[in-house]
Every structure is written in C-alpha cells, then in structure tokens.
SEZA-882878 format. One record per residue (C-alpha): x, y, z; residue in three letters; residue number from 1. Coordinates in nm, 2 decimals, always signed. Layout:
// SEZA-882878
SITE; X; Y; Z; Ala; NUM
...
END
This chain:
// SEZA-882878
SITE; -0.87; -0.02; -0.97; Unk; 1
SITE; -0.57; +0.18; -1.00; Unk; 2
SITE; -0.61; +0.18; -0.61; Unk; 3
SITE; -0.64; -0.19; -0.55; Unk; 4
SITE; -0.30; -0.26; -0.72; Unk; 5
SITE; -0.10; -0.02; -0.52; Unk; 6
SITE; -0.25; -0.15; -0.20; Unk; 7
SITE; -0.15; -0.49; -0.30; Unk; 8
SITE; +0.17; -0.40; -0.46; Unk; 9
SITE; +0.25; -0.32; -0.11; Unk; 10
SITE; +0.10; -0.56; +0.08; Unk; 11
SITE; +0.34; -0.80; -0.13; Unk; 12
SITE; +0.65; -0.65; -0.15; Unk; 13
SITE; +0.65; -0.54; +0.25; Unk; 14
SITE; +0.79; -0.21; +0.17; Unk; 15
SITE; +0.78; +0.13; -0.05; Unk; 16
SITE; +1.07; +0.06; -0.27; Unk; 17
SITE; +0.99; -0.28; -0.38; Unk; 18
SITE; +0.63; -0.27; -0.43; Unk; 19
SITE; +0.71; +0.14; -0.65; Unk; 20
SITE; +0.96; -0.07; -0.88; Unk; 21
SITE; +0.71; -0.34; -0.97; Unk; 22
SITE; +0.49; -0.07; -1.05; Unk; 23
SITE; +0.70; +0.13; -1.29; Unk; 24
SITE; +0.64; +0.43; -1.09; Unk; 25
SITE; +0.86; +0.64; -0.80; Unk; 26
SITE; +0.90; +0.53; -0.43; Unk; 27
SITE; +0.81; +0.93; -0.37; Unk; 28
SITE; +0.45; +0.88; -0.60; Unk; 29
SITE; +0.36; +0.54; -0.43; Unk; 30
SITE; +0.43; +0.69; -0.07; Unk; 31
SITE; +0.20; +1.00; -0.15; Unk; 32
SITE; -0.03; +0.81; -0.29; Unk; 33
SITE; -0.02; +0.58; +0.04; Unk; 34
SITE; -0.08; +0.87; +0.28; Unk; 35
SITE; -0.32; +1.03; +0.02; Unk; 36
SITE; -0.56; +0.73; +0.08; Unk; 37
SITE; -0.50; +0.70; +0.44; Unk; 38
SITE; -0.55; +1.06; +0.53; Unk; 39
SITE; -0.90; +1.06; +0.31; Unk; 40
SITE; -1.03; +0.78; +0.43; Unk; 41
SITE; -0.89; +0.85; +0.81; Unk; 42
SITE; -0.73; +0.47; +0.80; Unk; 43
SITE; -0.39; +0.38; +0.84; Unk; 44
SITE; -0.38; +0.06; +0.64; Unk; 45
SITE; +0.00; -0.05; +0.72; Unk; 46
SITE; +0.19; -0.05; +1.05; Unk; 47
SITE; +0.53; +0.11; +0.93; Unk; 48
SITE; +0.83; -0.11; +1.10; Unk; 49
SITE; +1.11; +0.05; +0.99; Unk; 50
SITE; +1.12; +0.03; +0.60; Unk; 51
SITE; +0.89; -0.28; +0.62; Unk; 52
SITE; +0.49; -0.19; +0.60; Unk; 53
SITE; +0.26; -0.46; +0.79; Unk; 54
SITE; -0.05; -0.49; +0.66; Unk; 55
SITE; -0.29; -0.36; +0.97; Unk; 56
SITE; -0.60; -0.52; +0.83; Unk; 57
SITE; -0.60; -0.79; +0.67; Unk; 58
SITE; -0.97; -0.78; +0.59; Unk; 59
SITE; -0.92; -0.47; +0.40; Unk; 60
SITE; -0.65; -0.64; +0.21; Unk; 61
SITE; -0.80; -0.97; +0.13; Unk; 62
SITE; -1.11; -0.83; +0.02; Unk; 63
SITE; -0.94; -0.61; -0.21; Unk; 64
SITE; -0.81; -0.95; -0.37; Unk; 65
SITE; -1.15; -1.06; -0.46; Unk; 66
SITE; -1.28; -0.77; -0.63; Unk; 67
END
C-alpha cells in the first residue's frame, strides 16, 4: 500500500520534492525508495526530465489507482 501512495504521490506532483512534502517524509527517502523499486523490479517507471518525473507507463499508474 505504502508503495502505491509514493508512486502516485509522484505521479501527481511531477517531481521528488513535491510529491516527499505531501508525504511527510524526505526528498532523499522518497528518491531511494523510487530507485529501490525500480532497480528490484528491473522497471524504470518515470522518464526523469530535469527535476520533472514523467510517468513512463501509464498503465502501471492507472492500475495502481484502482486497487
């Protein structure tokens, strides 16, 4: 669960910074969590333009959302 609302945390705010603050917790912790998940699961879920993160699937994303 934990999972789905840091995905979509950053889906929403575009960015690291942003999506860390809504979530009470440090832009360092929601990064390494980000590349945690993408290096175990050998996905990269967000192309990184600049500071802005693009969501790269949007499948992945919506069907978090439903769950």
């Amino acid at each position: 669960m934990k999972e789905q609302v840091y995905m979509l945390a950053i889906e929403k705010y575009k960015g690291i910074k942003d999506a860390a603050q809504s979530l009470h917790i440090s832009p360092p912790a929601l990064s390494i969590f980000l590349s945690n998940l993408e290096e175990r699961s050998g996905v990269h879920f967000f192309d990184r333009i600049g500071k802005q993160f693009i969501p790269r699937q949007e499948k992945f994303i919506w069907n978090m959302q439903e769950k």
